[in-house]
Every structure is written in C-alpha cells, then in structure tokens.
C-alpha positions as CSV (number, residue, x, y, z in Angstrom):
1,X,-15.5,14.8,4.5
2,X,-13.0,11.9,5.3
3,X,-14.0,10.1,1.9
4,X,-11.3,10.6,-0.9
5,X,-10.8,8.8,-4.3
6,X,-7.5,9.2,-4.9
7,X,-7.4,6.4,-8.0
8,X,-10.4,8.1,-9.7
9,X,-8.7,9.2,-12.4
10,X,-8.9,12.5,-14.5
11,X,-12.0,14.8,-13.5
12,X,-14.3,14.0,-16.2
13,X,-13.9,10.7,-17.7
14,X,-16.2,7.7,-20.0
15,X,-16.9,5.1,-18.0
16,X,-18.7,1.4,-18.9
17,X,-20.7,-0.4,-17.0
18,X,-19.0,0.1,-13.5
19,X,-20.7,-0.6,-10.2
20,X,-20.9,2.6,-7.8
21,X,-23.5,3.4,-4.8
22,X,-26.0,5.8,-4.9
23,X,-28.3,7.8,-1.9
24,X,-31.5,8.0,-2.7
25,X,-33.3,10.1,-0.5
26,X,-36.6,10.9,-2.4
27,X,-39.4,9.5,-3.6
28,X,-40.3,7.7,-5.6
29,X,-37.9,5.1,-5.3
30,X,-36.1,3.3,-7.7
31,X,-36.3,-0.8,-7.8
32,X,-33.7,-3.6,-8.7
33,X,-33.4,-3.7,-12.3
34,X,-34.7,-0.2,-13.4
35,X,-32.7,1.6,-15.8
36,X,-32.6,5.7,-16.1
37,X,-31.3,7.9,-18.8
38,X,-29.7,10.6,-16.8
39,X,-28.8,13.7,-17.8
40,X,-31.8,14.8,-19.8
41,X,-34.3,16.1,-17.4
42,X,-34.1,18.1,-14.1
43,X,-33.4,16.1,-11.0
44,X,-35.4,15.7,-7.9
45,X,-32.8,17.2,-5.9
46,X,-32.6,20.3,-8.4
47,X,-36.5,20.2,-8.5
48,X,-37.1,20.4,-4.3
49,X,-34.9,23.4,-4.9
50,X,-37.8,25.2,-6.0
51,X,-40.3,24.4,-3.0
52,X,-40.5,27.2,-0.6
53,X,-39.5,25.8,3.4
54,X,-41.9,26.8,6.0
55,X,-39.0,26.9,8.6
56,X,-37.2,30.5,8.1
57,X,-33.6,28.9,8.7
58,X,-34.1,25.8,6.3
59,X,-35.8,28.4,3.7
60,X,-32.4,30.7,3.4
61,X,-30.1,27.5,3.2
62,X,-32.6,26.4,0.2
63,X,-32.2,29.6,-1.4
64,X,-28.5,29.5,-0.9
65,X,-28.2,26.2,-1.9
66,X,-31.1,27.5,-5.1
67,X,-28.6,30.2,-6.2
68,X,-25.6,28.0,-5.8
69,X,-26.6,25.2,-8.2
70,X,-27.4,28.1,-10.6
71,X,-24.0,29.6,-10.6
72,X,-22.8,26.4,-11.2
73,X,-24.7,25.9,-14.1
74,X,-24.2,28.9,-15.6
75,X,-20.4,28.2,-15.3
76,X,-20.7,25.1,-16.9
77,X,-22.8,26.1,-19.9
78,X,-20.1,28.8,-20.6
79,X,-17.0,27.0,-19.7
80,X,-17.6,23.3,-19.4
81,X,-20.6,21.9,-21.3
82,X,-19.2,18.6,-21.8
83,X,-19.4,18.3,-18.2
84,X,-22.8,16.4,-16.8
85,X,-24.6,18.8,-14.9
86,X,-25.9,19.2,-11.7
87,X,-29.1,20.1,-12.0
88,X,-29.8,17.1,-13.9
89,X,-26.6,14.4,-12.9
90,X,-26.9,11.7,-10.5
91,X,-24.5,12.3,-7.5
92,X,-22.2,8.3,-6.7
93,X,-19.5,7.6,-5.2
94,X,-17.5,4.1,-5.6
95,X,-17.5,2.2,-1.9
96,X,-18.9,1.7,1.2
97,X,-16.6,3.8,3.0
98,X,-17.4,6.8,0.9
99,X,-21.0,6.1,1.3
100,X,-21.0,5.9,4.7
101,X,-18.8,9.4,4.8
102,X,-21.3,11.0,2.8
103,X,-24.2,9.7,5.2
104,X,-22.8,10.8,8.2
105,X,-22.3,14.7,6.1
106,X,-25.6,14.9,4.6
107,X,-27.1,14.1,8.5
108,X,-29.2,11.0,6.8
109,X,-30.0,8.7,9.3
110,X,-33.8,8.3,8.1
111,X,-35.7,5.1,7.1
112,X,-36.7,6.7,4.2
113,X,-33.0,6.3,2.6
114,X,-32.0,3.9,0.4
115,X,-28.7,3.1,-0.9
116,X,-28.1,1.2,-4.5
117,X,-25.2,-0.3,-6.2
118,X,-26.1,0.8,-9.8
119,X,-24.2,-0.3,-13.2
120,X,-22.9,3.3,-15.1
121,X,-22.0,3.9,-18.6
122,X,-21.6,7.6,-19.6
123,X,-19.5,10.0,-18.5
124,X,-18.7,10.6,-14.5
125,X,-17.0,14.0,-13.6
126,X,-15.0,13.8,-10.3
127,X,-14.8,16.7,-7.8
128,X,-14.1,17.9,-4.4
129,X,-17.4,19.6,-2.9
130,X,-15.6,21.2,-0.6
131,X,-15.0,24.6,-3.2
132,X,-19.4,24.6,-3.2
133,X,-20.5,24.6,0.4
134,X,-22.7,27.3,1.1
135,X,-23.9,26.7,4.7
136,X,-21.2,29.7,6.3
137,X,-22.1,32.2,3.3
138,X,-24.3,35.1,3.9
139,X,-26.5,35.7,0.8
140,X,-24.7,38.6,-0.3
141,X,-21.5,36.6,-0.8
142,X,-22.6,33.3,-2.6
143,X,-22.2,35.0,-6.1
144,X,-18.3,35.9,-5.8
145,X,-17.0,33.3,-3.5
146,X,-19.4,30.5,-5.4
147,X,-18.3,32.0,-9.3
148,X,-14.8,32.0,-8.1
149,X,-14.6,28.2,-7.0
150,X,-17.1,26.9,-9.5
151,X,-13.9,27.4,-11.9
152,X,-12.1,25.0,-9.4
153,X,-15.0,22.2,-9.2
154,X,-15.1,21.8,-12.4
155,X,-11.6,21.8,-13.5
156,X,-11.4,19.4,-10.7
157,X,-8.9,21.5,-9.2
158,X,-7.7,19.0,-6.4
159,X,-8.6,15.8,-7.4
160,X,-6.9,13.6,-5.5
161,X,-9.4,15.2,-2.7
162,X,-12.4,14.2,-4.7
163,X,-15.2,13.0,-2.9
164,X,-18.2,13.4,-5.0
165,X,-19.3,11.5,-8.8
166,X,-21.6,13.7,-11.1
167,X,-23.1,11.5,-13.5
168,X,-25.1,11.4,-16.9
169,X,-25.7,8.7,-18.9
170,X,-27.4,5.1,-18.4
171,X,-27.8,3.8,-15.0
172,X,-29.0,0.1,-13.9
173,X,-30.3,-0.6,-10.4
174,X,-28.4,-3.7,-9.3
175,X,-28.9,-4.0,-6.3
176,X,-30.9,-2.4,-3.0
177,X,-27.9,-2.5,-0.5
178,X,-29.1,-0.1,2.6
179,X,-29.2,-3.0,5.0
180,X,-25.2,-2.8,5.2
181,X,-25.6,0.9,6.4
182,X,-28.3,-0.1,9.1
C-alpha cells in the first residue's frame, strides 16, 4: 500500500465537517445528499462476514478475515473504547491518490463500485492496516500474531504510515465521484 497520510494528525482525532472519499462496494447504495449516523449499528462489511462462501478458498479467507475483526474488537472494548469500531465504522481516506491505492489493493475494478466525497463530523481514528492482514496466516496463528498487533493498530503505532480512516459519527453524501476512477 503506496498511500500514506503523513499530515493526518494524532491516531484518533474529532473532526468537523471535512470532505474524504469513500468505497462503496455494496448494496444498497447511498445517494447525493443522504446522511448516516455511523457507528451505532453493524456494517455491511462486518455483516457479509457472516455469510458462508461456496468457494473453499474464499470461505477460509472470510473466516480469517471473521475472526480477525473479532479480535480487534475485543481489543478495543478492553483497551480502546473511545475508539470507533470496526465492525460498525465507515472505512475513508482523504484524496484521490489514496483512493486509487486502495482500489488497486482491494482488486476492485467492478461496475458495481462507487466512490463518494462525503462531509464527516465525529471522530476519525487513523491507522496503518498493514499490522491486520490476514491473507498469509494459517488459522491456527490469527489469534497471537492478530492480538499482538491489534495493540499497534490501535495505538496507531506508525502513523506516519497510515493508510486507512475508521470513522463514526455523521456522514453526508456530497457527491458521486466514481467517474474520476473510470
């Protein structure tokens, strides 16, 4: 991951209406001028999580990816609750170039995709997802190495490597902005 934000700031901070981009990957879609109170419910991502794969290989990366957004959690709640979580936050970043980064990582190249410029006020934690990835873990290792690193995401050990926004609070849809990644 090439994107950095080097003049983000400290890792969780309160932020007031400032524009950031967001991928939206699932339906159903959010339209220009919406607004969201995030934070309080389960996300879609977080949801999906749940939904068995019928492909073998995809089914062990959700389970990995399942168990991993539950350590997180459960490091959060103990150590960090002022922290937005993941299982309910909304995932930004602050440019094109980032968004662009993050397109070309998550492999989305799909019509399906759209990309927003939403207005945020709330509270933004800043991280480097690097300390989370899952992908090269066998099952049997995701508890230590993920409990170990959580303690780094979220005291945003590294920041001036962070590439990823957690969100909660109020959002505003803006603006539908996809055609600039087309």
């Amino acid at each position: 991951m090439k994107c950095q934000f080097h003049d983000w700031g400290e890792p969780l901070m309160e932020i007031r209406n400032q524009l950031y981009l967001h991928i939206q990957n699932k339906y159903p879609y959010w339209d220009i001028g919406d607004t969201k109170d995030i934070g309080k419910i389960n996300s879609t991502y977080y949801k999906n999580l749940h939904i068995p794969h019928p492909i073998a290989l995809k089914e062990e990366e959700r389970l990995k990816k399942l168990r991993r957004e539950n350590i997180l959690e459960s490091v959060r709640l103990e150590s960090y609750p002022e922290k937005p979580s993941r299982l309910k936050g909304l995932w930004v970043v602050p440019n094109e170039k980032c968004t662009m980064d993050w397109l070309g990582a998550l492999g989305y190249n799909s019509p399906m995709i759209k990309i927003l410029q939403v207005e945020l006020t709330g509270e933004i934690h800043y991280a480097n997802e690097k300390h989370i990835h899952v992908t090269n873990l066998q099952m049997n290792e995701i508890d230590t190495i993920i409990y170990a690193n959580a303690q780094k995401y979220w005291k945003g050990v590294e920041r001036e490597e962070a590439n990823e926004g957690l969100f909660a609070g109020s959002v505003k849809v803006i603006e539908d902005v996809t055609h600039k990644f087309k």
